[in-house]
N, C-alpha and C positions, 0 to 999 in steps of 0.2 A: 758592568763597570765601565765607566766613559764619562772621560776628565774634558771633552770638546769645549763643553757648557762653560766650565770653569778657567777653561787653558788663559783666556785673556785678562783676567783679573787675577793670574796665580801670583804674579810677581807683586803687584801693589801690595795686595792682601797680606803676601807676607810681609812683604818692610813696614808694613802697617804695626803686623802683631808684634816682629820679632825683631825690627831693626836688619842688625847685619848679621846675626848669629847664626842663622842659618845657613849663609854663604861661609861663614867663616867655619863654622863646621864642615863641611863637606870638602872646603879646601884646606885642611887640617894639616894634613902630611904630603899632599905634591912634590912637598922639595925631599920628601924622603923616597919616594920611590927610583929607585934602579931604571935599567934601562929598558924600554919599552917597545917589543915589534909590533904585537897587536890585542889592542884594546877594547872590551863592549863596555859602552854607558849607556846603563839600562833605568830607564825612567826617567830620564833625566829633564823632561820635562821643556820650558821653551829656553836653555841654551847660557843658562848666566855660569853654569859651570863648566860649561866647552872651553867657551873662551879664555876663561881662566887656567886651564889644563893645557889647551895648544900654546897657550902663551910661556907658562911652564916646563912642559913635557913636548921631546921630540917624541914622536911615536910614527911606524912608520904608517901605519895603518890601523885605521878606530871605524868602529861600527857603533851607530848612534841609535840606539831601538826605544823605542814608544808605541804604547798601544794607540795613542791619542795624533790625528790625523791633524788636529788645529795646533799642539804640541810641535810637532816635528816642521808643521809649519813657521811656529814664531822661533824655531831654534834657527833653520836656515834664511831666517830673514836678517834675527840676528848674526850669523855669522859673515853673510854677507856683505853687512855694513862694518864690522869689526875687522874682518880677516881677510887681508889681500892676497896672501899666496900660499898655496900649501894645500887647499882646497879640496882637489883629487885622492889625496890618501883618507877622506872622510865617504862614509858612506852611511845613508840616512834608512831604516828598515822600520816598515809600520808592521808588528809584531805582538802580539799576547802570549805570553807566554806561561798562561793560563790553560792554552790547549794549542799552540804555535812548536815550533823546536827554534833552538839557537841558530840564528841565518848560517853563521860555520862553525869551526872546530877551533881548536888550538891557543886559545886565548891565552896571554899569559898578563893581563890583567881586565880584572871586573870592577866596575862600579857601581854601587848601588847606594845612592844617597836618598833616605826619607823615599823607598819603593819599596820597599819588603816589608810594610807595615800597613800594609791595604790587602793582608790576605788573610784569612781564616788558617786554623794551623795545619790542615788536612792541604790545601792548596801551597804554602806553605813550605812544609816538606817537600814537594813536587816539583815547586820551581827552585828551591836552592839546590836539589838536586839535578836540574834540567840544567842548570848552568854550571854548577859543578864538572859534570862529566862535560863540559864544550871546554874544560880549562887546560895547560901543560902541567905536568907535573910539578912545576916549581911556580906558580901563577901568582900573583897579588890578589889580595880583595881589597878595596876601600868600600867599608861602611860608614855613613852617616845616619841616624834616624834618632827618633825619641826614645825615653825611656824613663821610669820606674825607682827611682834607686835615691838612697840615702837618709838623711836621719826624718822626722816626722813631718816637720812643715816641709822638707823639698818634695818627699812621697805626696802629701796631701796636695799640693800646690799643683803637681806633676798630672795628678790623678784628676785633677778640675780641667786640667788644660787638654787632657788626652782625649776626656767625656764629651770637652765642646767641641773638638776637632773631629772626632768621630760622628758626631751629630751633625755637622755644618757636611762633610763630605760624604753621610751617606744620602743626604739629600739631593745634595749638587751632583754628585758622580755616583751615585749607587753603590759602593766599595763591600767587598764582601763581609764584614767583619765589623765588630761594633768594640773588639777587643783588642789593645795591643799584645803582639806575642814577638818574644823575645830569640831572636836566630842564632843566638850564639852557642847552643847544643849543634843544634843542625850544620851552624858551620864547621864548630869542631870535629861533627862527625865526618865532612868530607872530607879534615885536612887540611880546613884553615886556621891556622897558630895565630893568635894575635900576637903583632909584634908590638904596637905602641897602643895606646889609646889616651882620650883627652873626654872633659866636660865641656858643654859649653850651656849659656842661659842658666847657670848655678842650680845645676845639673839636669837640667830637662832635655838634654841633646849628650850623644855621644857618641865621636867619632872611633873608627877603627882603622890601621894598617894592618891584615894577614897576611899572612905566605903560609905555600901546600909545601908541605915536603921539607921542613925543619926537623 
């Protein structure tokens, strides 16, 4: 799996298909999260939702992890030209975490926007489990990704759009998985309670705020 090929056409592509819902999903609840010492954003691809987050959310310290080496590149290019101070509490980790471990420990918030939907479910279980145990006891989750759900044209509609995406990105990036699979057993099995959640794209997206230890 390796997004390099695709990392520079990731952003058009999408405002292409999806306009702004994408972004506006993943930035759903910022203003609801609590106070924040240290954060991983994981997959987060080239950086339009950092920006958004430091501008946001003080944190004191964020770990930015990507498998994709051209990703982490256009993220600190972007942040560069966006963010003048504040810099040093960022720290950027080329990582898989497919067979990698979590760069540290103790997180008390995770990100995972539109990442956890490029695994097969055996891979899957392993990695929300791999970040699970790097979290505190009381830790945030933000999910954003696709999904499934609702009365017959939104399932139908849903299910066309998952088939072409699955097709366009096992070609471009080889992703393990030709199926989406749904993590919210797996989250609840670590302990992560959803606290809010939202539609977005009249219902083809949905975001999540969890917390462990409710």
């Amino acid at each position: 799996m390796n997004f390099n090929r695709v990392a520079p056409w990731f952003e058009r592509l999408e405002k292409i298909v999806f306009r702004e819902q994408m972004q506006f999903c993943r930035t759903a609840f910022l203003s609801d999260l609590p106070e924040i010492k240290k954060a991983a954003l994981i997959g987060e691809g080239n950086g339009t939702f950092l920006i958004q987050f430091l501008q946001q959310c003080k944190c004191e310290e964020i770990h930015y992890i990507d498998s994709s080496e051209t990703m982490l590149e256009l993220a600190q290019k972007r942040l560069r030209k966006n963010v003048q101070s504040g810099l040093e509490r960022i720290e950027f980790h080329s990582c898989d975490l497919t067979h990698d471990a979590m760069p540290a420990q103790n997180y008390d918030l995770i990100v995972t926007n539109f990442f956890l939907d490029v695994f097969n479910e055996e891979t899957l279980n392993e990695v929300v489990s791999k970040i699970s145990s790097a979290c505190t006891d009381e830790a945030h989750w933000l999910y954003a990704d696709f999904q499934v759900a609702g009365n017959r044209f939104r399932r139908w509609r849903a299910i066309a759009w998952v088939k072409t995406m699955y097709l366009f990105f096992k070609f471009a990036a080889d992703i393990q998985t030709m199926r989406l699979s749904d993590p919210s057993t797996l989250l609840d099995r670590n302990g992560f309670q959803v606290i809010c959640s939202n539609e977005f794209d009249n219902g083809l997206m949905r975001a999540e705020l969890r917390q462990r230890g409710l």
